[in-house]
N, C-alpha and C positions, 0 to 999 in steps of 0.2 A: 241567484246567479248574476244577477243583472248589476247589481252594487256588489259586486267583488270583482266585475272587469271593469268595474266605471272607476273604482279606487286604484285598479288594476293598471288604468289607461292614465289619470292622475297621475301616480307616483311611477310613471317609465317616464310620462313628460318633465315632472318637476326633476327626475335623475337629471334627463339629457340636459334640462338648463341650467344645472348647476355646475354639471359636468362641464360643458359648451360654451355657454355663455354664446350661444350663435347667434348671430346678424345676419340675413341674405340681403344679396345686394341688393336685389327687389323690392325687397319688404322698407330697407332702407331710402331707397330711392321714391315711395313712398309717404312714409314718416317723415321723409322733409320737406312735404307740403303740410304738415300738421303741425311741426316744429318751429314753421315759419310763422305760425299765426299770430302767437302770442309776443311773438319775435316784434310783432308791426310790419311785418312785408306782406301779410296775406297768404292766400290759400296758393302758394305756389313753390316751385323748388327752388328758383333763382331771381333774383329783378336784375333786370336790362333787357327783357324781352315781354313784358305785358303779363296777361293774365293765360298761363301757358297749363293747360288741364294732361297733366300728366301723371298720371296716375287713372288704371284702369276699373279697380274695385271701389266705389261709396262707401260701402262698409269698411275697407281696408283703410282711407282715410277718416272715417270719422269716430271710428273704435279709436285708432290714436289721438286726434284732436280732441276728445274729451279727454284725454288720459294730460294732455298737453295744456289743457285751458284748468284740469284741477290743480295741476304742478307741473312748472316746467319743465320741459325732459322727461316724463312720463308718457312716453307715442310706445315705444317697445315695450316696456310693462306693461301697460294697458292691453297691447295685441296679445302678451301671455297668458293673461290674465281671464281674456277674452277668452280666448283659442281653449280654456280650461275648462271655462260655463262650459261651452259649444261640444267639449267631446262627451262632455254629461248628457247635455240633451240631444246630441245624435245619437248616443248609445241606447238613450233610453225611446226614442224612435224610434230605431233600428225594432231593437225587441218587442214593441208592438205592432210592427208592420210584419214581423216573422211570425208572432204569435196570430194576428190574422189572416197570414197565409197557410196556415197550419203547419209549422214546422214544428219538430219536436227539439227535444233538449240540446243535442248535438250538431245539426246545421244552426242553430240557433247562436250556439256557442262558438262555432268558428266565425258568424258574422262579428257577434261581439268583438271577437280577440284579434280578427283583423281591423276594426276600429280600433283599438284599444292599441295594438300595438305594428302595422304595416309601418315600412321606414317613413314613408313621405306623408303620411298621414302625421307623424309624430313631429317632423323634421319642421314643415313649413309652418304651422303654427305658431310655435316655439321658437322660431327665427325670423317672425315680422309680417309675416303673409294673411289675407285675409280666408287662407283657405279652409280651415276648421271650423270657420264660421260658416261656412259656406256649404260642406256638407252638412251641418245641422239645419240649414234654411231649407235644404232639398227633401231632406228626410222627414222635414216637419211638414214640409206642403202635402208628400205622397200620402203620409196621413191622412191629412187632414181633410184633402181632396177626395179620397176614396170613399172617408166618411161622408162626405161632403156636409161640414162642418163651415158655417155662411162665413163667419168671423176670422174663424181660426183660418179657413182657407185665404180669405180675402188678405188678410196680416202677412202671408207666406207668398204667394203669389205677389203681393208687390214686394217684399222684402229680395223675393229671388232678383231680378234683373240690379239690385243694387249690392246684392253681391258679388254676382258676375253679369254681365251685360248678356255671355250665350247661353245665361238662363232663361232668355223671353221664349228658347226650344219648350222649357218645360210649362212655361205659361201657357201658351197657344196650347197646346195637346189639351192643360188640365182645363184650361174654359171651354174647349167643346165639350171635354166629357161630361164638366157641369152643365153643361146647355144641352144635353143629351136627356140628362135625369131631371131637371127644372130647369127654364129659362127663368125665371124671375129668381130664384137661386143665384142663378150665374153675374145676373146682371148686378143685383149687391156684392156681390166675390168680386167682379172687376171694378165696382165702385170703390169701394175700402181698399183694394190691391191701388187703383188708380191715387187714390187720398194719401197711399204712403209714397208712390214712387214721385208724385206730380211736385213736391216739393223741391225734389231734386234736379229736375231736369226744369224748371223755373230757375230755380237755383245757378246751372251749370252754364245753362242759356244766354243768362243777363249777367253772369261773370266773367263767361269763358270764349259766348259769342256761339258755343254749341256742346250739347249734350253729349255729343261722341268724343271720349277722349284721344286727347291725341296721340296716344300710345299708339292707339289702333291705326290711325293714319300714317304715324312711322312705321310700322311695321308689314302695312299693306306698300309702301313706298319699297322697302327693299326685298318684298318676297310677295311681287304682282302674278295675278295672274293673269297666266297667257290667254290672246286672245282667241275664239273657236274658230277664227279664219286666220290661215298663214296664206297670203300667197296664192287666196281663192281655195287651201284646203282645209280641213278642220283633224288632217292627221298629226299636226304636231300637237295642237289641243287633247287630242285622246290620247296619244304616248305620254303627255303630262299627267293626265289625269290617273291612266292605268299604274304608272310611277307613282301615282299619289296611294292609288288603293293598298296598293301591296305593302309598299311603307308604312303606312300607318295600320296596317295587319299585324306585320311585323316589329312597330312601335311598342302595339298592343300586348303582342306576347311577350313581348323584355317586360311589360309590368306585370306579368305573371309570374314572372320569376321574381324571386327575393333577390336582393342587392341590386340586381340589373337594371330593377325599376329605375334607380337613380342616373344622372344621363353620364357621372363624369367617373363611373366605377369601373375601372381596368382591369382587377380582378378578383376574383371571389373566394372565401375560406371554404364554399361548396363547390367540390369539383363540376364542373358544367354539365357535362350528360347529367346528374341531378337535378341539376335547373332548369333543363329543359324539359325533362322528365313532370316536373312540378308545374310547370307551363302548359303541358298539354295536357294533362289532367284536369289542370281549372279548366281551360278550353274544349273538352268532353263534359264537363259537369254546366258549364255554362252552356251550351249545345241543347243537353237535357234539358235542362230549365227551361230556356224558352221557346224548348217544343211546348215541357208541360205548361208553362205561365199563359202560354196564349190562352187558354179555356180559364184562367183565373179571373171572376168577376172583378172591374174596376184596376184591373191590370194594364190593361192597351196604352192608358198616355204614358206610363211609363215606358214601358218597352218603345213605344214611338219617340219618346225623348233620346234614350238610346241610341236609335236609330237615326234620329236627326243630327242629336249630339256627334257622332261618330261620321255622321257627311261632314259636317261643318266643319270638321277638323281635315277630313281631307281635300275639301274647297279651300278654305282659307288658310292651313296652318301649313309651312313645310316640314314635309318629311325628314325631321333632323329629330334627333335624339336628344330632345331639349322639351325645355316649358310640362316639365313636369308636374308644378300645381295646377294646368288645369285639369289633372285627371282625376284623384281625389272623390271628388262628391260624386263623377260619372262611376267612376271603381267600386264605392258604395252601392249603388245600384245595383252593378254588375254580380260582385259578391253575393247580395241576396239572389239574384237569379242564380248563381252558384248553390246556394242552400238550397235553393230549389229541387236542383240537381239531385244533392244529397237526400233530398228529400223521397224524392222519385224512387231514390236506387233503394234507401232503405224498406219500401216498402218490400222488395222482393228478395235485398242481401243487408238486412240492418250492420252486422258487424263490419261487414265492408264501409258500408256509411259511417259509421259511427269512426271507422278507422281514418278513414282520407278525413272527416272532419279533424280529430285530434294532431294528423301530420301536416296536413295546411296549415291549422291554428300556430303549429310548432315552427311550421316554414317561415311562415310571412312575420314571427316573432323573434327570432334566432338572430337576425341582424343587430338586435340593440347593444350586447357589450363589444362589439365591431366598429359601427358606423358610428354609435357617442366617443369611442378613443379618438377613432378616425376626425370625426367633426370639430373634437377639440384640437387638435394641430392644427384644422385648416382655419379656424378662426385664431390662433394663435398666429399663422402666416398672416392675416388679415388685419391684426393687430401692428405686426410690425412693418407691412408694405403698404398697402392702399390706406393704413389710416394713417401713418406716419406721412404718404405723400401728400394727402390732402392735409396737414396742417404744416405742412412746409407751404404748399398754396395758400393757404389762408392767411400766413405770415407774409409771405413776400409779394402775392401777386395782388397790385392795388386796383381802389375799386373801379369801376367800368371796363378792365380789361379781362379779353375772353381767355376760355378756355376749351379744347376742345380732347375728349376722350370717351373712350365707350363705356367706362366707369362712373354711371351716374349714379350710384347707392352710394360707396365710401366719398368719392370724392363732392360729391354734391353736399354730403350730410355732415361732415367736417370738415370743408371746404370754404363753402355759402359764396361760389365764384359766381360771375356769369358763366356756366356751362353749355356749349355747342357739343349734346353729346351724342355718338352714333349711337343709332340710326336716327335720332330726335324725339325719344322720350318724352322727352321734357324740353325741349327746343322746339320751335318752330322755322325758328331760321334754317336749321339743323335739316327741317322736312322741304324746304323749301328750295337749300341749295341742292338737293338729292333728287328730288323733281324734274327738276333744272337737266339732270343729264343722263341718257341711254339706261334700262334698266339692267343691263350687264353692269355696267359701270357704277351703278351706289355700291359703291364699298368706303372706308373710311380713307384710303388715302386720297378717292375722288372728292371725299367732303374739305378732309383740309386743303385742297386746291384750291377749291373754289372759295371757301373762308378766308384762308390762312390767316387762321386766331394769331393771339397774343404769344400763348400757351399752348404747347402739346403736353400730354401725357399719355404712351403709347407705350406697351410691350414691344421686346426686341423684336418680334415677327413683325410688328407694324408698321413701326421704324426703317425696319427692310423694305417691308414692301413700298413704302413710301420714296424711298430715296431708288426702288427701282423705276415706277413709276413715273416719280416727279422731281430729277434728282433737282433743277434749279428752285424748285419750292423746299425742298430738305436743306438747299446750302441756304435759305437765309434765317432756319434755325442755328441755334446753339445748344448742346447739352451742357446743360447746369446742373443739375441733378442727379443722381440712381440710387432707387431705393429697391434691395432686393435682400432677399433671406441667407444670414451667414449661412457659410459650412457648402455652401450646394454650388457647383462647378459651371461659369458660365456655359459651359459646354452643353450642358444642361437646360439651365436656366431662356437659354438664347433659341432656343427649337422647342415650337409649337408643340404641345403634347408630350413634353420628352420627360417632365419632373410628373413625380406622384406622391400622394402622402399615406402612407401605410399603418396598418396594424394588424398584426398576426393574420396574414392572408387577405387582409381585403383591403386592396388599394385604389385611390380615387387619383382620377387626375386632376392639377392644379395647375392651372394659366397664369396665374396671380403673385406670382415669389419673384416677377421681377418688373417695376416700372420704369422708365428713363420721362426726365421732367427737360423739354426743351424752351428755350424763346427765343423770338422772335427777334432777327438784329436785325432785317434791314427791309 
């Protein structure tokens, strides 16, 4: 069973990339710190502003920067490549962490085939991201940790926080548990864990001037949080925060649904009372689970990851229908606690079980000859707008002069401008004009104020908002430029959310079919 989802999970990836040929901006934005290496510029996205750590996965840039240093232009291959090993060995993880929880053949099978085949498990990979590597890191620790296995744990354990930095949730939980069942265990686990990660944050340290990237400080910049005293009360602090739970409740059930997972899907080929219907189901089966999993020996730092994992996100992330890879390797977990579930019920209505396994498996799969048509248009838009603008910039705009737009993957990566990009990614000037002014007010047309680059590159909506804003900073631009997608009606084009890109019932919205290139006259 196990090598017929793993070939299974293989060959839906290599379709969509053939299909797609996808890039996410992300993944892009990126790959061109790994692109630059070999380049002579260094481990960074742009020069004209130092050594600027932009980019939040280790492993997401150093899978491409090997890919880059054996041939140049090899950072996206490499991540595919990559993302191929990883659903092999998260799969085949998967199924020994089920097979130790005692699942039988059918919750087993649906954890499979939702690795093997969930949209965003397939999508981000396969389009630049360091996220498939990242659910094999997690799945390979809970292994290994459960076994408490000194090596293999200690290998996983540092490898996680260089996958994602809000992996240290699952470190902390798993070296108590080791410190629970041996301390001198534990203490080789964090040594070897410490041997892998201590390079890089040496590394980041004496390059970058600090180990935290600055993604993170951009993004804490324009979605702060409030503080627990307003005004000597702490009730606008908890109206925040009750705003944050429910949000990300409700985040949570969109990725229970198929297609909804995705943030920019408008409408679906399954009529929605079934989507929902599929959503509250995983969320009764998930319920079960970890009533039953609490009594599962060497189960807790899991479920406690969970549990951290899931505050963390409503402390620090907002509640917006976005940042969808970080969910991924938390979802993997979830899932098994779903098998759980199934696990549970079988024992008292197996064909029941055995059913919701085969219609899940069938759910979270049904998306793929949808979302690959779909994906292929929007990278075919991508083709002809954001990368045609960025080598129009790369052509005309000379060196030392800025640029500033929220499109740091295309335009950084085909570009190679100085980019000032919102919120400051990859910019520090970027973080530091945004600082600079009220937290209502980081938005982008406060940043070109206070900049006022060379260069804009800004969607119609921006452009408006800018010249409502700041019309005497808009009149001392010029539009030079527009690159936008034949056939589609400014009408359209010019209103936020108003264009979509369709196939047979499932439509995603697309912000990206129109950019306007300005400069700077006076």
């Amino acid at each position: 069973m196990l090598f017929a989802f793993i070939a299974a999970a293989l060959a839906a990836r290599i379709a969509f990339w053939i299909i797609t040929d996808r890039k996410f901006e992300d993944g892009l934005t990126t790959i061109t710190h790994a692109r630059n290496v070999p380049l002579g510029v260094g481990l960074v996205h742009h020069v004209g502003e130092g050594n600027v750590h932009g980019f939040t996965s280790a492993l997401g840039v150093l899978i491409p920067l090997a890919g880059e240093l054996i041939h140049e232009g090899s950072g996206m291959l490499a991540m595919r490549l990559a993302s191929l090993v990883a659903v092999a060995v998260a799969m085949a993880y998967a199924r020994l962490i089920c097979r130790e929880l005692g699942l039988s053949g059918f919750p087993t099978a649906f954890v499979l085939a939702y690795l093997a085949f969930d949209q965003n498990m397939v999508f981000y990979g396969m389009s630049g991201m360091e996220t498939q590597v990242a659910v094999a890191v997690i799945l390979a620790g809970v292994y290994h940790v459960r076994r408490q296995d000194l090596i293999a744990s200690g290998l996983c354990l540092g490898l996680a926080p260089l996958a994602r930095p809000e992996f240290v949730l699952w470190v902390a939980p798993a070296l108590v548990y080791l410190a629970l069942r041996n301390r001198r265990l534990t203490i080789a686990a964090a040594a070897i864990a410490g041997a892998v990660v201590a390079p890089w944050v040496i590394f980041t340290t004496a390059y970058y001037g600090s180990p935290i990237p600055n993604t993170i400080v951009a993004k804490s910049t324009v979605s702060p949080i409030p503080a627990f005293l307003a005004n000597g009360s702490p009730m606008p602090w908890l109206e925040w925060l009750g705003q944050q739970v429910l949000g990300h409740i409700e985040l949570l059930l969109y990725h229970f649904e198929p297609f909804h997972e995705v943030w920019s899907t408008a409408a679906a080929p399954v009529p929605g009372p079934v989507l929902i219907v599929i959503a509250v189901v995983v969320a009764d089966l998930l319920a079960v689970g970890l009533a039953a999993s609490r009594r599962t020996t060497g189960w807790w730092p899991v479920l406690l990851f969970l549990g951290l994992f899931f505050a963390y996100r409503v402390y620090f992330i907002p509640a917006i229908n976005y940042y969808d890879w970080y969910l991924p390797p938390f979802l993997a977990l979830v899932m098994i606690v779903v098998a759980v579930g199934m696990q549970r019920i079988a024992a008292v209505r197996p064909a029941i079980a055995s059913t919701l396994a085969v219609a899940l498996a069938f759910a979270f799969a049904v998306h793929m000859p949808f979302s690959f048509a779909v994906e292929s248009r929007v990278q075919a838009v991508e083709n002809q707008v954001r990368t045609n603008v960025a080598t129009y910039l790369k052509a005309t705009v000379a060196p030392g002069e800025s640029v500033t737009s929220e499109s740091a993957g295309y335009v950084g990566f085909y570009s190679g401008v100085k980019l000032y990009d919102y919120p400051g990614l990859t910019s520090k000037t970027s973080v530091h004009a945004l600082q600079a002014v009220p937290p209502d007010q980081r938005d982008l047309p406060h940043l070109v104020a206070a900049l006022q680059p060379d260069w804009l590159v800004l969607r119609p909506w921006e452009l408006k908002s800018l010249r409502e804003q700041f019309p005497g900073v808009a009149a001392r631009y010029q539009v030079v430029r527009v690159f936008q997608m034949p056939g589609v009606p400014d009408s359209q084009l010019d209103v936020d959310g108003a264009t979509t890109i369709s196939f047979a019932g499932l439509s995603e919205t697309d912000v990206d079919e129109k950019f306007i290139v300005l400069r700077r006259i006076s």
